[in-house]
C-alpha positions in Angstrom: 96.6 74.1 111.9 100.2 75.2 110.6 100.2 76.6 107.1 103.8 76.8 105.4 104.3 78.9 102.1 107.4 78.8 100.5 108.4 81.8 98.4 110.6 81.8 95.6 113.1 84.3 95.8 111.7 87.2 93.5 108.3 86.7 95.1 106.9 89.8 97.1 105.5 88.4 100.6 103.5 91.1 100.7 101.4 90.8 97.9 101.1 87.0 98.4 99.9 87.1 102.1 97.1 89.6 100.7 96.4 87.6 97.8 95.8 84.4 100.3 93.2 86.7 102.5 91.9 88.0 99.6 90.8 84.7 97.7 91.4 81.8 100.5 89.2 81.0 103.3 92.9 82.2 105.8 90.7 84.9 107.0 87.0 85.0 107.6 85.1 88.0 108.6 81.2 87.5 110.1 78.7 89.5 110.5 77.3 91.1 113.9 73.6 91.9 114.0 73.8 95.1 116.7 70.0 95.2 117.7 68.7 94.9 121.4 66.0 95.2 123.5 66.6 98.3 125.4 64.2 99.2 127.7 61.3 96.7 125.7 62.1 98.4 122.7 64.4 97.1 120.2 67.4 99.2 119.0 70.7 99.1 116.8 73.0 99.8 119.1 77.0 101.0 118.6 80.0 99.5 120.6 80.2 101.9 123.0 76.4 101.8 123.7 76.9 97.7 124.2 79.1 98.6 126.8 77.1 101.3 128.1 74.0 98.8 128.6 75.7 96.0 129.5 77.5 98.1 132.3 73.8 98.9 133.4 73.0 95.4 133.2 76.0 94.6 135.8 74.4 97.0 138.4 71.0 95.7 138.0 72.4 92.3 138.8 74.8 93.6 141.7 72.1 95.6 143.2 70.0 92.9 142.5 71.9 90.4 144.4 73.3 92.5 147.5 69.4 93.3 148.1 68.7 89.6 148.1 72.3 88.9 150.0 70.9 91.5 152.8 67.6 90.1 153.2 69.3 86.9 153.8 71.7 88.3 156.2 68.8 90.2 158.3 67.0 87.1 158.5 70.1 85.4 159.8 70.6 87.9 162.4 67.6 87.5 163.5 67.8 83.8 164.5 71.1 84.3 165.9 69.7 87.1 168.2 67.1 84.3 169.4 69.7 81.5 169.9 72.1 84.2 172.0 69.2 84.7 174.2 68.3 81.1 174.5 71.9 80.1 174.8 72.6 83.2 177.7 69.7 81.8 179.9 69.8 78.5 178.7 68.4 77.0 182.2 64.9 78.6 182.0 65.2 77.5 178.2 65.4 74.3 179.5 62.9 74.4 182.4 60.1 76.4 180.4 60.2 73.9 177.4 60.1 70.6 180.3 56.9 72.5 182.2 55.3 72.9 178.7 52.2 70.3 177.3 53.5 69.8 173.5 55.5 72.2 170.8 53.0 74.9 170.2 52.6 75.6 174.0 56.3 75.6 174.5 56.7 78.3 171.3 54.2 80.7 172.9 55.9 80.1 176.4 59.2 80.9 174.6 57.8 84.0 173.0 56.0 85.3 175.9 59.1 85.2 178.7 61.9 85.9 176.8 59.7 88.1 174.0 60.8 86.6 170.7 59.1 86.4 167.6 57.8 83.2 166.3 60.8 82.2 163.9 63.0 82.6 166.7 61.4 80.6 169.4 61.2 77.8 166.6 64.6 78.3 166.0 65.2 77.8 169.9 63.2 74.5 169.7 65.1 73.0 167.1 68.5 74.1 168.6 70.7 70.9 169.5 72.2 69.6 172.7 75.2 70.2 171.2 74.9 73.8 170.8 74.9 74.2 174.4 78.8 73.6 174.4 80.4 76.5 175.6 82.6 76.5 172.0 79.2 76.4 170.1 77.8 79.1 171.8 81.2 81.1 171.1 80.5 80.5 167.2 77.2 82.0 167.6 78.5 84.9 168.9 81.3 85.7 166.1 78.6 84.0 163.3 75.9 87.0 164.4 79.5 89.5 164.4 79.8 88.6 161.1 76.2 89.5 160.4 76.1 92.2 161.3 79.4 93.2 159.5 77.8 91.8 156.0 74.6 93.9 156.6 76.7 97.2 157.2 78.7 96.7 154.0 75.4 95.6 151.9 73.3 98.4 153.2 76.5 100.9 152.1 76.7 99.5 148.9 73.4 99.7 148.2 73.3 103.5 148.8 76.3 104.7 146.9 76.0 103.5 143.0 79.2 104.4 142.0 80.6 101.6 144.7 78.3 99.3 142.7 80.3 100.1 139.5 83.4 99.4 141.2 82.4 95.7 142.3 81.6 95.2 138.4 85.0 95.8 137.5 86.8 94.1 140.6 84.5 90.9 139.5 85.4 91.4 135.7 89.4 91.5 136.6 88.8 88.4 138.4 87.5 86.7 135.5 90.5 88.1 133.6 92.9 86.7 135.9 91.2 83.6 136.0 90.2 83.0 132.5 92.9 85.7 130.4 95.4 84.6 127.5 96.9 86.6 125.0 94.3 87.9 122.6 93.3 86.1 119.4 91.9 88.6 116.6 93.2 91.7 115.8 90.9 95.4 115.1 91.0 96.7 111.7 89.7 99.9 110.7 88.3 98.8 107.1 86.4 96.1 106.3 88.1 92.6 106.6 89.0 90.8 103.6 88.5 94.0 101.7 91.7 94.7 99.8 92.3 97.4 96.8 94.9 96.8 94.3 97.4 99.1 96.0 98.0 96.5 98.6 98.6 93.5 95.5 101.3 96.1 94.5 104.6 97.3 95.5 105.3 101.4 95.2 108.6 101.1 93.3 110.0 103.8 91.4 108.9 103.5 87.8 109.6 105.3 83.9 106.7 106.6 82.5 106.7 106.9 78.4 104.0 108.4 75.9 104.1 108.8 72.5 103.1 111.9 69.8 101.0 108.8 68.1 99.2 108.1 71.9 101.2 104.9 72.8 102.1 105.0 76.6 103.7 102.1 79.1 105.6 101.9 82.0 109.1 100.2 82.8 111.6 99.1 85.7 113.5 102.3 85.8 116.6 99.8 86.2 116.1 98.9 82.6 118.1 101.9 82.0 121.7 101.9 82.6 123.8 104.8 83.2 126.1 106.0 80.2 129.2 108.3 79.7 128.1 111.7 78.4 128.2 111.8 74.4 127.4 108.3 73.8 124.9 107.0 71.7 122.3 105.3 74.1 120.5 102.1 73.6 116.7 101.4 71.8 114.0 102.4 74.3 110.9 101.8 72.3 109.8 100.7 68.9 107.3 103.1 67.5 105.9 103.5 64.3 107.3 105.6 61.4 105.4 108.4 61.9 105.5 108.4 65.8 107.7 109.9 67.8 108.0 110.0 72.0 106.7 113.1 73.3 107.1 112.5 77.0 108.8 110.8 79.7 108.9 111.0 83.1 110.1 109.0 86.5 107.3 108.5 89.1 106.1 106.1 91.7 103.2 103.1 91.1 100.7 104.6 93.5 101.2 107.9 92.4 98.2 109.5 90.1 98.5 110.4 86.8 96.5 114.2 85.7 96.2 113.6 81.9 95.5 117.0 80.4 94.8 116.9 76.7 94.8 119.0 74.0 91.1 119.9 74.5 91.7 121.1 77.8 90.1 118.3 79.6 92.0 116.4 82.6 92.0 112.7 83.5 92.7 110.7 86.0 94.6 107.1 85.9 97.3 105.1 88.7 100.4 104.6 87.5 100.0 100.6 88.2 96.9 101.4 85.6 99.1 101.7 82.9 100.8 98.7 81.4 103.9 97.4 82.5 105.9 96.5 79.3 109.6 96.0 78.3 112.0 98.3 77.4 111.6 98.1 73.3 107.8 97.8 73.6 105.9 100.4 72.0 103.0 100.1 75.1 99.1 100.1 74.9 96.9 102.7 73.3 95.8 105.7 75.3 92.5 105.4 73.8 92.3 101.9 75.4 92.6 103.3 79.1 90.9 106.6 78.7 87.3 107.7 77.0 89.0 110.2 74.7 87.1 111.9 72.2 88.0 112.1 68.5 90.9 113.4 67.2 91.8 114.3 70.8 95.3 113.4 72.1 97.0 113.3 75.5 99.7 116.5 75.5 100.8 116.7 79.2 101.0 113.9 81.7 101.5 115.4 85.8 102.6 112.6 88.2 100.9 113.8 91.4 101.1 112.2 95.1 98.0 111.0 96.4 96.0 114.0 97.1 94.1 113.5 100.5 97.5 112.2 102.1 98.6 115.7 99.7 102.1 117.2 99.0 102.6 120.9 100.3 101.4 121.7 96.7 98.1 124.0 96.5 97.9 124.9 93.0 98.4 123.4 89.5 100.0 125.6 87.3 99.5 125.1 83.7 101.4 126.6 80.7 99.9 126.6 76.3 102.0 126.5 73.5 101.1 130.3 72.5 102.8 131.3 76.1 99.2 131.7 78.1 99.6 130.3 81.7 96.8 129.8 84.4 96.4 128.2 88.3 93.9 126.5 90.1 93.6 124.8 93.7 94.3 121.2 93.5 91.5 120.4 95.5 89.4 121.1 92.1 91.0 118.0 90.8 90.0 115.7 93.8 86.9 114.1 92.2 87.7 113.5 88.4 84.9 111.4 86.3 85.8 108.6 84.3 85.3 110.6 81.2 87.2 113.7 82.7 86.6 117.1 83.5 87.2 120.7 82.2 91.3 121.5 83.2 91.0 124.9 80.7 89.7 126.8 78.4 91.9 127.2 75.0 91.9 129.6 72.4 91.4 128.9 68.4 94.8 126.6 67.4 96.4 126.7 71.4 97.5 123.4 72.8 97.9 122.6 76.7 101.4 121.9 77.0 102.2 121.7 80.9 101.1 121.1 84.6 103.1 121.8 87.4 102.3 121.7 91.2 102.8 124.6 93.4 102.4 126.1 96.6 101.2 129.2 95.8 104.6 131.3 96.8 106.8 130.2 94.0 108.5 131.7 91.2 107.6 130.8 87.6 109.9 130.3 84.5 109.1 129.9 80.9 111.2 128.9 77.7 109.9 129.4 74.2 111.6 127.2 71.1 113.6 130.1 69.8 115.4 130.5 72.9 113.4 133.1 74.3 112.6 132.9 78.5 111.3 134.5 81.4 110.7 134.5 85.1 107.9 136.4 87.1 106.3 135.1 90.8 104.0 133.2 90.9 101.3 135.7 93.0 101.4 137.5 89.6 98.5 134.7 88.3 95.7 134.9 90.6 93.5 131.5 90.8 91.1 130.5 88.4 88.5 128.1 88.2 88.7 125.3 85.8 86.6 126.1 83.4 88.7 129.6 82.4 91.6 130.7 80.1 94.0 131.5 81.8 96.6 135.3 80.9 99.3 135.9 79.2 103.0 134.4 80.4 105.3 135.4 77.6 104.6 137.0 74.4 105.5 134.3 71.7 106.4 135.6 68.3 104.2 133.7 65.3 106.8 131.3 64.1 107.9 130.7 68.2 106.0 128.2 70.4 106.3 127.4 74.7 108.8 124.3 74.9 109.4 124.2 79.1 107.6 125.6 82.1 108.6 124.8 85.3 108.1 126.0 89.1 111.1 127.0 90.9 110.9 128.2 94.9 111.4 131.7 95.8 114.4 130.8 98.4 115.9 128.3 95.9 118.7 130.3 94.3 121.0 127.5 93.8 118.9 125.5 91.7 119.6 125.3 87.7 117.7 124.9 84.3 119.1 122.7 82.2 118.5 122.9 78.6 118.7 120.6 75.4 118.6 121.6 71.7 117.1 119.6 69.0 120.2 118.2 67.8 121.4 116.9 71.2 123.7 120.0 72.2 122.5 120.8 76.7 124.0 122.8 79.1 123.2 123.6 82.9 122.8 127.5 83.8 121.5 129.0 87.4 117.9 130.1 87.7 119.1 133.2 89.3 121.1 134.4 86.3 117.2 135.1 85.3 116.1 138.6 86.2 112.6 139.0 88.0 110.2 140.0 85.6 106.4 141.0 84.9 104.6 138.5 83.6 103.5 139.1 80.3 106.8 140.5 78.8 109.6 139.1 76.3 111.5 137.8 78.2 115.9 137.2 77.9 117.8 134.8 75.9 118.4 131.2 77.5 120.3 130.1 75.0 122.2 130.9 71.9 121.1 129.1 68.5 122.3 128.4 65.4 121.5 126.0 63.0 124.4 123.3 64.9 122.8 123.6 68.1 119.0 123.9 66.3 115.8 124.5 68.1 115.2 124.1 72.2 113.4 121.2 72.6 112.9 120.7 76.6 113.9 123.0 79.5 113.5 121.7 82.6 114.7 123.0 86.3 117.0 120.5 88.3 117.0 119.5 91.8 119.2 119.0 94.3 118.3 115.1 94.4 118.7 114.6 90.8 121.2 112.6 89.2 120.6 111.0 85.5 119.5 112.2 82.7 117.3 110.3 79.9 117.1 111.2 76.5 115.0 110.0 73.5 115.0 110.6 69.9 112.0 110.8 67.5 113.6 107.2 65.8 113.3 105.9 69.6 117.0 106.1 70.3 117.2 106.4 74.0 120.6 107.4 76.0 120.7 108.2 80.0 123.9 110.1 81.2 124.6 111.4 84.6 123.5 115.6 85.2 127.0 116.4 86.8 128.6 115.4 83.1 126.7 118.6 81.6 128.7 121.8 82.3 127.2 124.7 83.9 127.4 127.6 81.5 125.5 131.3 81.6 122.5 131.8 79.8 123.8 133.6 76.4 126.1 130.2 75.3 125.3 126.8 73.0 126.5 124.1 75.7 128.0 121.0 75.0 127.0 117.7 73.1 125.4 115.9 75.4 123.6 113.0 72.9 125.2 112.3 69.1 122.3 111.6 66.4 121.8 110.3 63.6 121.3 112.5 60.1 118.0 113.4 60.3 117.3 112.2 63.5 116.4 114.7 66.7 115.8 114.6 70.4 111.9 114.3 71.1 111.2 114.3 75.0 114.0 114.1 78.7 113.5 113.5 81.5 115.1 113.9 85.1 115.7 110.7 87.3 116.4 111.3 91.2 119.2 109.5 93.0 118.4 106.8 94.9 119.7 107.6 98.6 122.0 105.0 100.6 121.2 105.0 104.4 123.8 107.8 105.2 122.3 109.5 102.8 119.5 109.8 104.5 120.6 110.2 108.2 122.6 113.4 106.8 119.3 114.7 105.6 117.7 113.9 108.9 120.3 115.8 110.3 119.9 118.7 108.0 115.9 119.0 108.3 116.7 119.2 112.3 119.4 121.6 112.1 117.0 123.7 109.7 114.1 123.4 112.0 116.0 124.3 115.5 115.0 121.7 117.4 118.7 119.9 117.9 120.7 120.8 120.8 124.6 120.6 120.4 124.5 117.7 122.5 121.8 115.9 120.3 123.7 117.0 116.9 126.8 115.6 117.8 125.5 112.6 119.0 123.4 112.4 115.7 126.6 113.2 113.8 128.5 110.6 115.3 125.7 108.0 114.1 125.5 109.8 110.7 129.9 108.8 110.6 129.0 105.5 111.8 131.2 106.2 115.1 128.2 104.9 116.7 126.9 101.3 116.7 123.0 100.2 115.3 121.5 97.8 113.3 119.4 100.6 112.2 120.4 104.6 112.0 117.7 105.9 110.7 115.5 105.0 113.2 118.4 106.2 115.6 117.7 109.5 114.4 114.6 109.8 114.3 114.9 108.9 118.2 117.5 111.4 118.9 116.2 113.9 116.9 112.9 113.4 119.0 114.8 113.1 122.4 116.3 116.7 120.9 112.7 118.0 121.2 111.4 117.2 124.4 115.0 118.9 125.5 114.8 122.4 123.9 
């Protein structure tokens, strides 16, 4: 049978083929009951130990059947040993059997002269006239060769096993050749028919959005388009009047979500969890997905890679409003509950505001709303265990809060925090115009305020691979503009206007998007990564550079690369 299924053309093949082995009768899986009588007693046996007794089962039967095939043979030799005799003096034959009374005398005549045993003097006396030919007696002769021959080989066989074993498999690739085709089932490491909801669903880049009020949804991240610097975006969400958006982020749809809330408990959702709503929607309740208690509220969100397949991350790194700052392994957050688990402990009127990942080498940086930052290593925070409370980062001043943590790497010197004011005013400045410090100090200036530029609202550090910008407002205005629009100025200046609001209205959350990366793209950072790691000849990198110009001809570079780029190991 031929089954045809038509797609239309938005439809993901993927997701429909699982969906028909999922809930069609396309594929079948059975049962195999594994138990056998081994040795009279009856066991559940493995694969391998299957094989193993039906391998023994093989040489029982071989052994079995040469000892049967050389009793044969010896049985045969011995008759042909009697008819040679007979047939070399073939005249007494004759004149002893003609002087004899009846059968039985002529049998023990036969036995006694020529001394042969009983089966062979029979053998003589039912031996045809036409036997006698000289041809026939010639095929005696080469029949009781070939006796002996088979009784050698038998008698060898039967005294080295490991010859045995070797007939088994001769035998079984005869019955390949004979009976072989191309194989008709294919192995699977899980269960067949078994599928979890990551294989109904595409891993596409998606926007992640939670509200103050504890609202949160998910959208295309093409629903936002890409505006000149200064402009006045387009509506992201409807919210209530007293809600505002308090944050966004970009992530994938099989990543995990930590939720870290403002009891210092963490939970743990998929991103293709969370509803998937239009741009103006306000989204589902968080209460709805997660078994808050009451009057607690979700205040940090961390995106985080599946964490058996793991990023190089070891720690997460979190960061309260009063400036206090603590790390754990990741590993503690492997196993989460459905109704969460302790992330950390918080003082009297302390919120959790952030969760980073790191690797354990990293430098830290934090931003406070009045402008105030600093940046100390992160070795100065030793690891904690969840249940703890973390030391001081930065001394915040009573009317100052934490509005940005972030994790830089210690070799990254060319990477840059950009920061946004409440009235919409950002600028771009270099994480090395930051002086090393203690942890637990003051910290410099970031910015300079006034009441134009008003309070920091987000600091974030930028990437090499970002690209765009989003902004919302607390009314739900929401604008995304490119990063290389903001100007990169030093730490002690305003920065430019980067989003116009409306009286009264201010920015509430931002957040980075990376660039998406065309296939040149991504050969040059092939390239790069080999470079960096040594293993490229000069050869190999201008024969990967040549492919990276598109001198060279393929239907596909990347895997080019990868192939030169592996062909450059085996040479150095």
């Amino acid at each position: 049978m031929r089954i045809v299924v038509e797609l239309k053309r938005d439809a993901r093949p993927k997701a429909v083929l699982n969906n028909l082995f999922k809930h069609t009768a396309l594929q079948t899986s059975f049962a195999v009951n594994m138990v056998a009588l081994v040795e009279g007693t009856p066991q559940t046996l493995t694969l391998k130990m299957i094989l193993q007794e039906f391998i023994k089962h093989r040489q029982k039967v071989i052994t079995r059947r040469s000892q049967f095939e050389l009793d044969e043979a010896k049985k045969r030799e011995h008759i042909l040993e009697g008819l040679k005799i007979a047939v070399d003096n073939i005249d007494e034959v004759i004149e002893t059997i003609k002087k004899s009374k009846d059968q039985v005398d002529a049998k023990e005549n036969l036995m006694r002269k020529f001394k042969l045993s009983e089966i062979q003097s029979l053998a003589i006396l039912d031996m045809q006239l036409k036997r006698l030919a000289a041809l026939e007696r010639q095929k005696i002769e080469e029949e009781l060769k070939m006796i002996r021959e088979l009784i050698t080989y038998l008698e060898d066989l039967l005294a080295h096993p490991e010859k045995i074993l070797k007939v088994a498999k001769g035998e079984l690739e005869k019955l390949k050749e004979r009976f072989g085709d191309e194989r008709k089932t294919r192995v699977f490491k899980q269960k067949i028919g078994e599928f979890s909801e990551e294989d109904l669903i595409p891993n596409e880049p998606t926007i992640v959005t939670i509200t103050v009020g504890g609202y949160v949804k998910r959208q295309d991240i093409g629903s936002f388009r890409t505006q000149r610097r200064g402009g006045k975006g387009i509506s992201g969400i409807t919210t209530k009047e007293e809600d505002i958006v308090a944050q966004l982020f970009a992530c994938q749809t099989h990543d995990n979500l930590l939720f870290f809330t403002n009891r210092g408990r963490v939970f743990q959702l998929k991103v293709y969890d969370l509803p998937d709503t239009s741009r103006i929607a306000k989204g589902s309740a968080i209460v709805n997905l997660l078994e808050l208690g009451a009057e607690e509220k979700i205040l940090s969100i961390l995106p985080v890679k599946k964490l058996k397949e793991g990023p190089k991350a070891a720690f997460v790194v979190m960061a309260t409003m009063q400036g206090t700052i603590k790390k754990t392994a990741i590993a503690q957050y492997e196993a989460i509950r459905r109704s969460g688990i302790i992330a950390i402990k918080l003082n009297s009127g302390d919120q959790l505001r952030w969760a980073k990942l790191s690797t354990g080498t990293d430098n830290v940086i934090l931003v406070s709303k009045k402008g105030l930052s600093i940046r100390f290593k992160e070795s100065d925070v030793r690891p904690m265990a969840r249940d703890t409370m973390g030391v001081r980062g930065i001394k915040i001043k009573t009317d100052d809060e934490l509005i940005g943590m972030d994790i830089t790497s210690a070799d990254d010197i060319k990477a840059d925090l950009l920061v946004i004011t409440e009235r919409g005013i950002g600028k771009k400045t270099p994480v090395s115009a930051w002086p090393l410090q203690l942890r637990g100090g003051v910290g410099v200036k970031a910015a300079h305020l006034t009441e134009k530029t008003g309070n920091l609202v987000t600091a974030q550090v930028l990437n090499r691979d970002d690209e765009a910008l989003i902004l919302t407002s607390q009314r739900g205005q929401v604008l995304r503009t490119t990063l290389r629009s903001i100007p990169r100025l030093t730490r002690d200046t305003q920065g430019v206007i980067v989003m116009r609001l409306s009286a009264g209205d201010k920015v509430a959350a931002a957040t980075i998007i990376p660039k998406k990366k065309d296939e040149a793209e991504e050969i040059e950072d092939v390239v790069e990564e080999a470079v960096e790691e040594g293993i490229v000849t000069k050869e190999a990198l201008k024969e990967l550079t040549q492919v990276a110009q598109g001198e060279t001809k393929t239907d596909n570079k990347s895997k080019t690369v990868k192939k030169a780029v592996a062909k450059a190991k085996k040479k150095v």
